[in-house]
C-alpha positions in Angstrom: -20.6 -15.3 -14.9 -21.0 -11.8 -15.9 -19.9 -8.8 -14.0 -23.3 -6.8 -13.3 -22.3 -3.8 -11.2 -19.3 -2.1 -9.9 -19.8 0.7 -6.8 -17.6 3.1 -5.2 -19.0 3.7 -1.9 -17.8 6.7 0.2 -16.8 6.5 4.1 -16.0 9.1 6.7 -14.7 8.5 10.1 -14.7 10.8 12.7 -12.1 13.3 12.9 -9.5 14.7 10.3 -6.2 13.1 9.6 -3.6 14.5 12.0 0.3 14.1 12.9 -0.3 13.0 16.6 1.1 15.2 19.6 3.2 13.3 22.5 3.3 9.7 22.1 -0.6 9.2 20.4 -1.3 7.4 17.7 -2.5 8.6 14.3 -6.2 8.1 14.0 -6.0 6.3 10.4 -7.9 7.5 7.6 -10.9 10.6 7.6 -12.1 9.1 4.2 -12.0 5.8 2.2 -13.6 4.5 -1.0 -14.7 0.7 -0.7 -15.1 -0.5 -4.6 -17.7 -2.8 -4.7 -18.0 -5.3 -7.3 -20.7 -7.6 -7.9 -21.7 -10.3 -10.5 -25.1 -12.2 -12.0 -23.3 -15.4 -9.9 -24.4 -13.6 -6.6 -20.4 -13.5 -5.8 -19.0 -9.9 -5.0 -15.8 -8.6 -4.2 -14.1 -5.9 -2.5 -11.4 -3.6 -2.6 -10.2 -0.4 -0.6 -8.5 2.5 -2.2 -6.5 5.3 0.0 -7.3 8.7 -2.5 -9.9 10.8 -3.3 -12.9 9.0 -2.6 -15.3 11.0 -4.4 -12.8 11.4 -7.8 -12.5 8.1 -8.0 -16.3 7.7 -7.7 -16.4 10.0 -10.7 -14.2 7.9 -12.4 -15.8 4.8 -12.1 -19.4 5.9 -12.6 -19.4 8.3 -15.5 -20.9 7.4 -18.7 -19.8 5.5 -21.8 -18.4 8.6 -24.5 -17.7 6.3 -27.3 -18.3 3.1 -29.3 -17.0 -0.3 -28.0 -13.7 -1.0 -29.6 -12.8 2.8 -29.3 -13.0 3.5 -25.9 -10.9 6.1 -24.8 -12.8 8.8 -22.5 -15.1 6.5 -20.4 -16.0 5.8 -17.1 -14.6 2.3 -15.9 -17.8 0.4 -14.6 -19.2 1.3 -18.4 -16.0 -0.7 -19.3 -16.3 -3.8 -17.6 -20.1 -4.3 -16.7 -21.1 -7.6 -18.8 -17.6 -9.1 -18.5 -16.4 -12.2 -17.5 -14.8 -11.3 -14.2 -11.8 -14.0 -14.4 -10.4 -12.4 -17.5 -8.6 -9.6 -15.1 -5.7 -9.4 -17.7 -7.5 -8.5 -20.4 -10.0 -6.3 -18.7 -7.4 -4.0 -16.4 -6.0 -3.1 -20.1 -9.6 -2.4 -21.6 -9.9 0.1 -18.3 -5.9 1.3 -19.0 -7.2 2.1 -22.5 -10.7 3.3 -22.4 -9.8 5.9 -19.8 -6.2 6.7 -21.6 -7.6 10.5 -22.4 -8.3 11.3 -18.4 -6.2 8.3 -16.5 -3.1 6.7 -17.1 -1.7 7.4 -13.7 -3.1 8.9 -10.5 -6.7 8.4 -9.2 -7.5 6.7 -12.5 -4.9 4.1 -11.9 -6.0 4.1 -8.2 -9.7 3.1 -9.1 -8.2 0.2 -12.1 -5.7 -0.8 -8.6 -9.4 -1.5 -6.5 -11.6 -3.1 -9.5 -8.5 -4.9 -10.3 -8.3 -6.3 -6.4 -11.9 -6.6 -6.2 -11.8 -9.0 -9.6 -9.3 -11.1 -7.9 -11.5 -11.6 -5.0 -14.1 -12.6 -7.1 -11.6 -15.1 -8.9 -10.8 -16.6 -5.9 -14.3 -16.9 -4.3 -15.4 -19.2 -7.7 -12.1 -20.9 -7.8 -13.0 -21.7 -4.2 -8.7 -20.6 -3.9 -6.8 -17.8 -1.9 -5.3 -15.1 -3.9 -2.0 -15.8 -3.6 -2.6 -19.6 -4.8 -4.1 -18.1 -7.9 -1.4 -15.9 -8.1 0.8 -19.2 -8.4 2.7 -19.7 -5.5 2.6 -19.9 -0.9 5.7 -19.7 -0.7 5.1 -19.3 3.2 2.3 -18.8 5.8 2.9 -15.9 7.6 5.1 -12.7 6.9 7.0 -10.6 9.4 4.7 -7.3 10.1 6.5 -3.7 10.7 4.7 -1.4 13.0 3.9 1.5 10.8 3.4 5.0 12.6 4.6 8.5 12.4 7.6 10.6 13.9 6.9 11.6 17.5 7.9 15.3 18.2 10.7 14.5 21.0 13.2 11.8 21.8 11.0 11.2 24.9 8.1 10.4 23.4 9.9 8.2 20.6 11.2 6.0 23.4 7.6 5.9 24.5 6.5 4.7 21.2 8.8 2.4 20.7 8.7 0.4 23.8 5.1 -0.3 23.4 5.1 -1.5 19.9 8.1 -3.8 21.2 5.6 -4.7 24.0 2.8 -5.3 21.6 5.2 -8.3 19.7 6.5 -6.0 17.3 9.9 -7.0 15.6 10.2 -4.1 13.5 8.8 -1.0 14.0 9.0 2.3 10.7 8.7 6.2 11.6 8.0 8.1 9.1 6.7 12.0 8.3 5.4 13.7 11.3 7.6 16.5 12.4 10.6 14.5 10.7 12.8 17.0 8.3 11.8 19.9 10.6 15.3 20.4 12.0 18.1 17.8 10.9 19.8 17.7 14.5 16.3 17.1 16.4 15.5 14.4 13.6 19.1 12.3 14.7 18.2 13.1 17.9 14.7 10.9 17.6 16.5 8.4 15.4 18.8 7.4 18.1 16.3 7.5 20.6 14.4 4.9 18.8 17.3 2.8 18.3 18.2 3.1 21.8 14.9 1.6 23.1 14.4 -1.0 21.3 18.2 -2.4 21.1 20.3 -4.1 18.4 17.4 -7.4 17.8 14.9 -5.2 16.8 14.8 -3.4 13.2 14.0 0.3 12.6 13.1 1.9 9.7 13.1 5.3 8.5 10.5 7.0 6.3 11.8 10.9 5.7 8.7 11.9 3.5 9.2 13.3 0.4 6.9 16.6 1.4 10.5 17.9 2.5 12.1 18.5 -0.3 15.9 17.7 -1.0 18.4 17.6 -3.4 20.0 14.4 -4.1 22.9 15.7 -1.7 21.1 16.8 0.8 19.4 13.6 0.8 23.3 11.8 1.0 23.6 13.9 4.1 20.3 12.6 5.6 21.0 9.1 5.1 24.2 9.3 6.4 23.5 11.0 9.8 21.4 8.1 10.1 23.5 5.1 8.8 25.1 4.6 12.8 21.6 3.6 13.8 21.2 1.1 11.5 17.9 1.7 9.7 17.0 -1.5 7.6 15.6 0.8 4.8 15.6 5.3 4.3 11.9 5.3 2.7 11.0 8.5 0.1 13.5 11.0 0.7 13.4 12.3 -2.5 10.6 13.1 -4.7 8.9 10.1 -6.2 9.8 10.6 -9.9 13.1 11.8 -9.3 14.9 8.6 -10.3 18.0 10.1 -11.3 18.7 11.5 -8.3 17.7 8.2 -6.4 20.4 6.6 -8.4 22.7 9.3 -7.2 21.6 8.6 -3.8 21.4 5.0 -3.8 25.5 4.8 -5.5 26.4 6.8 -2.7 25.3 5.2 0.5 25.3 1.5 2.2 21.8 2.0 3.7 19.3 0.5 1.3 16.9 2.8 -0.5 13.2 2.1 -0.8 10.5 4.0 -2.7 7.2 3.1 -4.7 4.1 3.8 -2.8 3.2 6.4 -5.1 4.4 5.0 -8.4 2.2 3.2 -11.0 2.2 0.7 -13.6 4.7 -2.0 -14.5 6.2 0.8 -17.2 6.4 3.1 -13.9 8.1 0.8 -11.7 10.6 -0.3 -14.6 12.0 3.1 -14.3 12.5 2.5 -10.3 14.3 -0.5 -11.1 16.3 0.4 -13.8 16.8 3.7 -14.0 16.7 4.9 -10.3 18.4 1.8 -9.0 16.2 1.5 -6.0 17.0 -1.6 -3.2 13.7 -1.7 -2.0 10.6 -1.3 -4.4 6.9 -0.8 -2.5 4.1 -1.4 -4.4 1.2 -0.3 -2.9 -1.7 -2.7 -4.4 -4.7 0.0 -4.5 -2.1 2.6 -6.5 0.5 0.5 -8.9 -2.2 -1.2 -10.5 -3.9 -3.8 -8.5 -2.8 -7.8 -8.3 -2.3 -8.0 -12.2 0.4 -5.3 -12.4 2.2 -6.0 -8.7 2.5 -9.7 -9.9 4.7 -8.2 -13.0 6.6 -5.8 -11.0 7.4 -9.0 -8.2 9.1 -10.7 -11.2 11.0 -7.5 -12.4 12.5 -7.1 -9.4 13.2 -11.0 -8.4 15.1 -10.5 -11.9 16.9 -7.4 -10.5 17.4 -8.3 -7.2 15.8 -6.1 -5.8 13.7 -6.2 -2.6 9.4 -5.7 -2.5 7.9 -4.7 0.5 4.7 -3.7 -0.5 3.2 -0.4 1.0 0.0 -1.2 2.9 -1.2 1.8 5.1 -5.1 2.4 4.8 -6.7 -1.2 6.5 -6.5 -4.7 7.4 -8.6 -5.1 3.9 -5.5 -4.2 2.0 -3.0 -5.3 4.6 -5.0 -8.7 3.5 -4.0 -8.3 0.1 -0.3 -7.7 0.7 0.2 -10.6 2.4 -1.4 -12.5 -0.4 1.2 -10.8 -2.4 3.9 -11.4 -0.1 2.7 -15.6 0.0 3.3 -15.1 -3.9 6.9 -13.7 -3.9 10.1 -15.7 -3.3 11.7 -13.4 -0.7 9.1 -11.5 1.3 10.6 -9.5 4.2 7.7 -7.4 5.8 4.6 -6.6 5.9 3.4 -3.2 6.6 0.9 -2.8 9.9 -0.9 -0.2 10.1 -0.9 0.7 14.1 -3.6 3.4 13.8 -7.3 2.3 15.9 -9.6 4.4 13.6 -12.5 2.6 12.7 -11.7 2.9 8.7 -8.1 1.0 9.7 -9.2 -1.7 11.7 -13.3 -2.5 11.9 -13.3 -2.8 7.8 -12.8 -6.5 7.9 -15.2 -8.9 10.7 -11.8 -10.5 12.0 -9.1 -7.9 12.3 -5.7 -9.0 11.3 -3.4 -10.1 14.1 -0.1 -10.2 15.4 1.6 -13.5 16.4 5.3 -13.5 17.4 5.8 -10.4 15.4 4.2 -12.0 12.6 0.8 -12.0 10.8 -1.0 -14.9 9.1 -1.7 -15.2 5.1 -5.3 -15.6 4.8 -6.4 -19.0 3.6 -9.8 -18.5 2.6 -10.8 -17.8 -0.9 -10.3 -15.3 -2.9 -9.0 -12.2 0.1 -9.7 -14.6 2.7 -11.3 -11.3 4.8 -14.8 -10.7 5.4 -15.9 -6.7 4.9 -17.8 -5.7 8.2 -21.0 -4.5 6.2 -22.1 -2.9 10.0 -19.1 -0.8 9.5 -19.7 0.1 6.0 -23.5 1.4 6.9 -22.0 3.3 9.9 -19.5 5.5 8.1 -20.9 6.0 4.3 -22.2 8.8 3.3 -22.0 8.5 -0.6 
């Protein structure tokens, strides 16, 4: 089996991405890039990536600059075309390296993350085997899914939100960005409020959003006008490479400290763990660098003991993946749920994930275990 083709394929939903007014919900994502891999076997597979869409088309389709063996400037589907799709070890590092003068980190890394996903699926679907089987362990069936939404603007409407996500089955439910870091009185205020609603059996976590900038005190001072409501985790409230001053923060406070959605690479995520001393990491699957790196940074953190809860905003086709990851790792606490309605969040897959007693189910089926809604894919593209 030979890998034939690899596709970026651009989609637009309706609408711009927006911090919702009142008690609405976040429409999801404007734009997506599906990567589309196929081989000569007839099997393909599939991978979403939350970025630039049309950079990471670039990225994938530009030409071969330079003789095999020396690859260094060239576009990844000129890397791995006429490959054996099962080596994904040995082929994410021919990407790392043949792209090392233009990649080694952001939408590069992002585009190696969906190949790397989509290679996986492809595994899976010959080995007849789910992902996380592959992968080498199910440890469990279903994970534990976090509502994930933004800050509403008043205590009123955080209330709101919160009661129906605790209606919907919801266990946990995160806030994050929106108009939080605005004014530091108004964001306890829609902390509590939060709590309030949804009582003392429910967790809360907190996502400041790095876009605020702080100082590693200043940070201290957040996190501790929140610590009497109990958030589970403080997500990003510094900036992502700062990891000195996340080890300040994280020596200095009970609440556990989580950050890794934009971080790359197992070299990246080594510095998370040892350097900034973060409790929680969160590998996002279409950024760090796809199954064959988050399966790395899993065992650098089980040796740490340290927490993954990977970040999974974009759609169910991702959400998929995480839980495969989540199957894989020892201790999984959460899943991330993506609570947006847009049509790029939750009509990308044919069977939408689901929530069961504030739980969603591992896929069993091979390889991602999801089916891509192709009527959804030839409704929104439009590159």
């Amino acid at each position: 089996m030979k890998i034939s083709n690899v596709e970026v394929l651009v989609l637009k939903s309706p609408g711009l991405y927006h911090s919702p007014e009142g008690a609405e919900e976040p429409s999801g994502p404007t734009y997506m890039g599906l990567v589309k891999v196929s081989t000569d076997a007839g099997i393909v597979g599939y991978s979403d990536m939350e970025t630039s869409a049309p950079v990471a088309k670039a990225a994938v389709e530009a030409p071969r600059w330079s003789e095999p063996g020396l690859e260094f400037c060239d576009g990844l589907a000129s890397l791995v075309i006429g490959e054996n799709p099962l080596e994904v070890e040995r082929l994410w590092y021919k990407m790392y390296r043949g792209s090392i003068y233009f990649g080694r980190r952001g939408v590069v890394i992002q585009a190696i993350s969906a190949i790397d996903i989509a290679l996986w699926d492809i595994m899976g679907k010959f080995y007849q085997q789910p992902i996380h089987i592959l992968l080498g362990a199910r440890w469990r069936d279903r994970v534990r899914a976090y509502a994930s939404t933004l800050f509403r603007p008043t205590p009123d409407a955080m209330r709101e939100a919160a009661r129906r996500y605790v209606d919907q089955g919801f266990t946990a439910i995160k806030f994050g960005w929106g108009v939080f870091g605005r004014d530091p009185a108004m964001d306890v205020r829609l902390v509590e409020a939060a709590r309030a609603e949804i009582g003392d059996r429910h967790d809360l976590l907190i996502d400041t959003g790095w876009f605020v900038e702080r100082t590693p005190k200043e940070a201290i001072r957040v996190i501790r006008s929140l610590e009497p409501f109990r958030p589970f985790f403080i997500e990003e409230i510094l900036h992502p490479e700062d990891y000195d001053g996340y080890r300040q923060v994280a020596d200095s406070v009970e609440t556990l400290i989580a950050c890794g959605e934009q971080e790359a690479t197992e070299w990246g995520f080594r510095q998370l763990i040892e350097v900034a001393k973060v409790d929680v990491v969160q590998p996002d699957l279409t950024r760090c660098g796809g199954f064959t790196v988050a399966r790395k940074i899993v065992h650098m953190a089980e040796r740490a003991n340290v927490l993954v809860i990977p970040h999974s905003w974009s759609s169910d086709l991702l959400a998929a993946a995480s839980l495969h990851l989540n199957a894989f790792q020892r201790r999984a606490v959460f899943v991330e749920f993506n609570t947006s309605q847009g049509p790029l969040s939750r009509a990308l897959v044919k069977e939408p994930l689901r929530l069961v007693d504030g739980h969603v189910a591992v896929p069993s089926g091979p390889g991602l275990g999801v089916e891509v809604n192709e009527k959804t894919i030839e409704q929104y593209r439009i590159a």
